[in-house]
GURO-375237 format. One record per residue (C-alpha): residue number from 1; x, y, z; residue in three letters. Coordinates in nm, 2 decimals, padded with zeros to 4 digits. Layout:
<recs>
- NUM | X | Y | Z | ala $
...
</recs>
This chain:
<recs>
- 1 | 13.00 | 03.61 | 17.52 | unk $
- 2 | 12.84 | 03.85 | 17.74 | unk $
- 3 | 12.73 | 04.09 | 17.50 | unk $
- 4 | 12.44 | 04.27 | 17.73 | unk $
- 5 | 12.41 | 04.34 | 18.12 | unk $
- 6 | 12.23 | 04.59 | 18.34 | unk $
- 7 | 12.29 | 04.76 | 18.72 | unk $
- 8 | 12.06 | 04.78 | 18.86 | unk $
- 9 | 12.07 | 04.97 | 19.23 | unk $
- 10 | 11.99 | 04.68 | 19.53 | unk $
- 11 | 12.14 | 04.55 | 19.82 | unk $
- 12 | 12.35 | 04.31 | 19.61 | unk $
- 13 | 12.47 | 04.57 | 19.43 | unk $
- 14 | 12.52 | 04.80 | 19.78 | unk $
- 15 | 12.71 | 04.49 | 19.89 | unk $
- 16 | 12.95 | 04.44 | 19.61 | unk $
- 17 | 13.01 | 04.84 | 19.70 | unk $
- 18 | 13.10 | 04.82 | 20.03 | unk $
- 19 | 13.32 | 04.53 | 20.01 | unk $
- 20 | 13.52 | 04.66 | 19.71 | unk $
- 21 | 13.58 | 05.02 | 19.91 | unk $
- 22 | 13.34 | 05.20 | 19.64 | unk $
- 23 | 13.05 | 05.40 | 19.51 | unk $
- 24 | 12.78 | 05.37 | 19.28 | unk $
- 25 | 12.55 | 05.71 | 19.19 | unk $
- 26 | 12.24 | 05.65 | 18.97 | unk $
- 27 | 12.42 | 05.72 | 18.70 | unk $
- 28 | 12.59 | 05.41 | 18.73 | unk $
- 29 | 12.32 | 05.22 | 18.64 | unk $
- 30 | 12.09 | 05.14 | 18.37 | unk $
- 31 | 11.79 | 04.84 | 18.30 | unk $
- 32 | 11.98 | 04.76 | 17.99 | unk $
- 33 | 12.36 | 04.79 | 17.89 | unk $
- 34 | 12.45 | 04.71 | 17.48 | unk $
- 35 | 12.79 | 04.70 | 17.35 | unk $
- 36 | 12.90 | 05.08 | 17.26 | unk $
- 37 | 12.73 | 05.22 | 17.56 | unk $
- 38 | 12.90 | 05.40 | 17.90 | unk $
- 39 | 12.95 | 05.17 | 18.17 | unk $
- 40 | 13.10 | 05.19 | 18.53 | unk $
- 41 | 13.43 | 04.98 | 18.55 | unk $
- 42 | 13.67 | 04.99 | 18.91 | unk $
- 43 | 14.00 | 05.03 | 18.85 | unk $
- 44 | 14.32 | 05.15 | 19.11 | unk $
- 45 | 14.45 | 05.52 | 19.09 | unk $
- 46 | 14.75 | 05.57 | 19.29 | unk $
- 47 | 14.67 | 05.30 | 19.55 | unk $
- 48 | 14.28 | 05.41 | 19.56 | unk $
- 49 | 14.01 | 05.20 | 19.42 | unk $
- 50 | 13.82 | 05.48 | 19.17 | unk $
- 51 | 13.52 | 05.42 | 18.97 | unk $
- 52 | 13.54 | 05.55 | 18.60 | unk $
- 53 | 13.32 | 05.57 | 18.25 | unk $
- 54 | 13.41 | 05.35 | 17.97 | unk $
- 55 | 13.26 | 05.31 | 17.67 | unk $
- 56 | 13.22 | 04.94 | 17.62 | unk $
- 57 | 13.45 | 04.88 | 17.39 | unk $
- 58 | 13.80 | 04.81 | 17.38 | unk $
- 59 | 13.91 | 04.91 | 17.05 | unk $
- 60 | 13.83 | 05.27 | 16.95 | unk $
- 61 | 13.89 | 05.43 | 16.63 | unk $
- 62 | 14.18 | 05.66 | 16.66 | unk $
- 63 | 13.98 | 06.01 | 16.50 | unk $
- 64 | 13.67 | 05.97 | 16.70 | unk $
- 65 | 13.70 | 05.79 | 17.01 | unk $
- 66 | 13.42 | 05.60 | 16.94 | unk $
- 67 | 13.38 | 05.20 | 16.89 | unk $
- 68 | 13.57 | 05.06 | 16.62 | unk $
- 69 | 13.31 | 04.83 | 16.46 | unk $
- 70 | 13.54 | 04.69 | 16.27 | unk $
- 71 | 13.65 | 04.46 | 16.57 | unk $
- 72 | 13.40 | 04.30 | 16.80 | unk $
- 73 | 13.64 | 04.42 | 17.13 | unk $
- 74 | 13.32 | 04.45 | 17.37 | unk $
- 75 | 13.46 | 04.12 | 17.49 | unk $
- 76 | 13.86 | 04.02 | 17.51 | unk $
- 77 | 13.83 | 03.63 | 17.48 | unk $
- 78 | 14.08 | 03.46 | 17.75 | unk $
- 79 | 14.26 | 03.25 | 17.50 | unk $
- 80 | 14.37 | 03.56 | 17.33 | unk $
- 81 | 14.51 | 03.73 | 17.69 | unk $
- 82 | 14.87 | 03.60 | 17.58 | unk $
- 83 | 14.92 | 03.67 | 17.23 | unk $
- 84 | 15.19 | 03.97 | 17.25 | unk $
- 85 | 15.00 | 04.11 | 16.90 | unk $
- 86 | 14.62 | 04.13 | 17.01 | unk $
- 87 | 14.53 | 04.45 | 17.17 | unk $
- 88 | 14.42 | 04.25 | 17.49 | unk $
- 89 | 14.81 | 04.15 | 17.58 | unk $
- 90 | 14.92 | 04.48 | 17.76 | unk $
- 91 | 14.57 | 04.59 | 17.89 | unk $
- 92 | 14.55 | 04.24 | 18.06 | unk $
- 93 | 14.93 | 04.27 | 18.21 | unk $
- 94 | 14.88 | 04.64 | 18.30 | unk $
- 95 | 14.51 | 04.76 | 18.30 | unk $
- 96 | 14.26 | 04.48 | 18.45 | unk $
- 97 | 13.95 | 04.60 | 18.60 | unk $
- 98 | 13.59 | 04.49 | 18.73 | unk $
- 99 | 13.28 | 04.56 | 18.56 | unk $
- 100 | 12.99 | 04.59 | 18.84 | unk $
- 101 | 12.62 | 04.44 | 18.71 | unk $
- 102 | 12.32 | 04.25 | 18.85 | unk $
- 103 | 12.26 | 04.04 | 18.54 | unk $
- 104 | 12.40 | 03.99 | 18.22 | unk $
- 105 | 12.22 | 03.84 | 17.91 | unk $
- 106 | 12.33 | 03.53 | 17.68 | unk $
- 107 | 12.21 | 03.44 | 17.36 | unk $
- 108 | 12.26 | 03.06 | 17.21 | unk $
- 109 | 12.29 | 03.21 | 16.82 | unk $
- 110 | 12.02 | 03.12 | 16.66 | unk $
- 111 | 11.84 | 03.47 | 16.73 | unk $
- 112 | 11.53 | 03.37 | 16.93 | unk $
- 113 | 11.72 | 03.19 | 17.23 | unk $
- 114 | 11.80 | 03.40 | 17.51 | unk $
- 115 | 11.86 | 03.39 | 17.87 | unk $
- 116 | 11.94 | 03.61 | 18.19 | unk $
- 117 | 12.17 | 03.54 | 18.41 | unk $
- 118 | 12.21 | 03.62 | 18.82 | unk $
- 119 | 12.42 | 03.50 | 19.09 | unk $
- 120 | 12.17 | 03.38 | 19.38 | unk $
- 121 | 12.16 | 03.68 | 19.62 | unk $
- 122 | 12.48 | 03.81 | 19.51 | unk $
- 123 | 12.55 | 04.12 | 19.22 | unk $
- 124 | 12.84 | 04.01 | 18.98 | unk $
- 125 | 13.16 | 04.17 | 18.96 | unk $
- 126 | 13.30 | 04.10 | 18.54 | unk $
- 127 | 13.69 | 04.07 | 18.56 | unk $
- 128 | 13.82 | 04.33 | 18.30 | unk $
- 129 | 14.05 | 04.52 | 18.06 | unk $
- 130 | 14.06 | 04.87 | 17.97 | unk $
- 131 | 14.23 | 05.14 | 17.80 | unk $
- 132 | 14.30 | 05.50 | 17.83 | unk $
- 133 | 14.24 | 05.71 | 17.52 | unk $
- 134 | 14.34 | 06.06 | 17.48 | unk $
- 135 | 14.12 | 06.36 | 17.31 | unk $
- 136 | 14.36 | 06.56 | 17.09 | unk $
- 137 | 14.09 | 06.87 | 17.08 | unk $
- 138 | 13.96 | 06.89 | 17.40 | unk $
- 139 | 14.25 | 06.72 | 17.63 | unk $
- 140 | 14.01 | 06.50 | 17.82 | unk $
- 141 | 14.09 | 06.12 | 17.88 | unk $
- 142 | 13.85 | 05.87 | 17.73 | unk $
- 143 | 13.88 | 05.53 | 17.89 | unk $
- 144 | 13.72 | 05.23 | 17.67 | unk $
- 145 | 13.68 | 04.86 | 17.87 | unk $
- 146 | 13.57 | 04.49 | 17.79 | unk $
- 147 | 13.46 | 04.20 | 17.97 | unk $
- 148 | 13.70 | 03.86 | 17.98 | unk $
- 149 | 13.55 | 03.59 | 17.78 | unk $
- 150 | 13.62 | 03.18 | 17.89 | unk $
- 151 | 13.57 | 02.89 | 17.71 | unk $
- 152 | 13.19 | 02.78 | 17.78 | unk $
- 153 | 13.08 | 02.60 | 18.14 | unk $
- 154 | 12.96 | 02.26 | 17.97 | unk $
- 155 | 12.71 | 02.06 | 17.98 | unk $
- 156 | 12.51 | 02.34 | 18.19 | unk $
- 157 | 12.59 | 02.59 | 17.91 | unk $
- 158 | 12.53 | 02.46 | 17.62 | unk $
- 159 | 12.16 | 02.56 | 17.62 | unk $
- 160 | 12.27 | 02.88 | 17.69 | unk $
- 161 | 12.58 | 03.04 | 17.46 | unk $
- 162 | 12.76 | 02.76 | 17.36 | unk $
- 163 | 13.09 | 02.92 | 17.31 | unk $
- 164 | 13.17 | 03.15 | 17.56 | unk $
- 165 | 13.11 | 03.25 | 17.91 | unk $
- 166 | 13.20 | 03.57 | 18.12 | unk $
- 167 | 13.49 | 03.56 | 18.40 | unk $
- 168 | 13.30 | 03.61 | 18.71 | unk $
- 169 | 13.52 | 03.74 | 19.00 | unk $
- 170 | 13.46 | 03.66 | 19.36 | unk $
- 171 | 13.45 | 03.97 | 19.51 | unk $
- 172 | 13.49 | 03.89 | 19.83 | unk $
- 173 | 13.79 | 03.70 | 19.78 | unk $
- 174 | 13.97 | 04.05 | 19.92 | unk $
- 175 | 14.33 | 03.92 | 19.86 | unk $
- 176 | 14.26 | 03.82 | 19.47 | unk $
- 177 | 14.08 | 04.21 | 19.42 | unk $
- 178 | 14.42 | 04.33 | 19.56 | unk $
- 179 | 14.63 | 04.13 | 19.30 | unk $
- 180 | 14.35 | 04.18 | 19.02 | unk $
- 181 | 14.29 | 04.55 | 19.01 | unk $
- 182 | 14.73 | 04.62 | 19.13 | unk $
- 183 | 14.83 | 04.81 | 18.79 | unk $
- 184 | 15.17 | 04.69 | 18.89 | unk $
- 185 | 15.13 | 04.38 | 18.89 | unk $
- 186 | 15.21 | 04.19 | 18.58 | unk $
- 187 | 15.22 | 03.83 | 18.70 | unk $
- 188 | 14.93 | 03.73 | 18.52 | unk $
- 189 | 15.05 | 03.34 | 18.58 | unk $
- 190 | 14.89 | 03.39 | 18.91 | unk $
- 191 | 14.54 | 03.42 | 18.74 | unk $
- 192 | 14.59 | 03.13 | 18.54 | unk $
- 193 | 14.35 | 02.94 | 18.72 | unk $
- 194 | 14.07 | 03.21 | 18.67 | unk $
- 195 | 14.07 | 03.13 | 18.32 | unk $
- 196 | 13.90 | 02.79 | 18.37 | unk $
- 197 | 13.51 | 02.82 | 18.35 | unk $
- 198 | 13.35 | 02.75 | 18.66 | unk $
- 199 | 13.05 | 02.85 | 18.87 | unk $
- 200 | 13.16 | 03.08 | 19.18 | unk $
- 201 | 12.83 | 03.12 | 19.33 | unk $
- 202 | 12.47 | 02.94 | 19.22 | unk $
- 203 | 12.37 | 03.07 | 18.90 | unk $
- 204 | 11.94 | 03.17 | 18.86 | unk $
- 205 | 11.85 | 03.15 | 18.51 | unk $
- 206 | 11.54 | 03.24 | 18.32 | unk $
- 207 | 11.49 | 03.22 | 17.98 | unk $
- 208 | 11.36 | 03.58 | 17.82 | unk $
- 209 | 11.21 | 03.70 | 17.51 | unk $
- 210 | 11.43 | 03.98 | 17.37 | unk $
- 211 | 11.81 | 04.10 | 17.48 | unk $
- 212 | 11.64 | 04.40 | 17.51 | unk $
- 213 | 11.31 | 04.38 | 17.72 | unk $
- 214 | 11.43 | 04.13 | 17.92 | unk $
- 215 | 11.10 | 03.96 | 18.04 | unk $
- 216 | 11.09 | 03.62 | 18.17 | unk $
- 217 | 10.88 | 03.36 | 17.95 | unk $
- 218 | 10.97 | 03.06 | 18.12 | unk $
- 219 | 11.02 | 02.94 | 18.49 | unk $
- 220 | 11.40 | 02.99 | 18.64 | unk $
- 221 | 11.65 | 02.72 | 18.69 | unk $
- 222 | 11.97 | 02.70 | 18.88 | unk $
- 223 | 12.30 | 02.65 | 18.81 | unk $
- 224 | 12.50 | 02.49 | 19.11 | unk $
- 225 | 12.85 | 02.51 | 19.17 | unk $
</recs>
């Protein structure tokens, strides 16, 4: 699972921008993204691409607005897209969105393995879900959002998070933006095929102390398509 990222402002980042039609403020970004923050997530308004707040969570409690702990829902796994009763089924038919970052951190489970993750020379555009929440007091609309999960990239993964892996869009790929972020398009079939791991650009891996910290203690590696 992808369960920490970060934005940080670069020309990879400027890039993914001006190719997706966008903007980023400094507010956008942050060294270090956990589960129940804000986050920056594109999604389409009236036939204009519009970038939002979410709360990185899917599931909210109904009273508060705020993370339902209950549920892990900071990531919607990809085998779960089609079952009609999980709360990923109509978000993925009729809500998808992309999730800007630089890097994204994976942990293997075993609470001292830990790795960060970049595209060579590229930022990293998350495919993923939200939702739009209502404030009964104050009338203002509170949007929540998770990242897509895949089954793991093996062997290269294994050393890395054994059980899941991100959905990593290619943002360039201008015609499957169109379809992704369409709110009315519901033919998820045509995505089918994005649901398979795979390495869309060269991965740069270095292993790091702490999720949080984020410094490197051992040389890089790559992961080629």
């Amino acid at each position: 699972m992808c369960g920490r990222f970060n934005v940080i402002d670069s020309p990879e980042i400027q890039w993914l921008c001006e190719t997706l039609g966008i903007n980023l403020t400094a507010r956008h970004t942050s060294r270090d993204i956990a589960p129940g923050a804000k986050i920056a997530f594109v999604h389409e308004v009236g036939g204009e691409r519009v970038v939002s707040d979410a709360i990185w969570w899917l599931l909210l409690d109904h009273q508060t607005l705020k993370p339902n702990y209950k549920y892990a829902s900071f990531n919607s796994r990809s085998d779960k897209l089609n079952s009609k009763h999980g709360i990923a089924y109509i978000p993925y038919r009729q809500s998808r969105c992309i999730i800007p970052a630089s890097a994204f951190v994976e942990g293997l489970g075993d609470k001292k393995t830990y790795h960060m993750i970049e595209l060579e020379g590229s930022a990293i555009a998350f495919g993923g879900l939200y939702k739009q929440h209502l404030n009964r007091e104050t009338g203002e609309i509170v949007f929540s959002a998770s990242i897509i999960t895949l089954p793991p990239l093996t062997p290269q993964w294994n050393e890395i998070h054994s059980k899941s892996m991100p959905l990593m869009l290619d943002f360039e790929d201008t015609a499957l933006i169109a379809q992704w972020l369409d709110p009315g398009n519901d033919d998820v079939d045509a995505f089918e095929h994005l649901l398979e791991p795979r390495v869309c650009k060269p991965m740069l891996v270095t292993r790091i102390d702490k999720p949080g910290k984020w410094n490197p203690i051992a040389d890089s590696f790559m992961i080629m398509k």
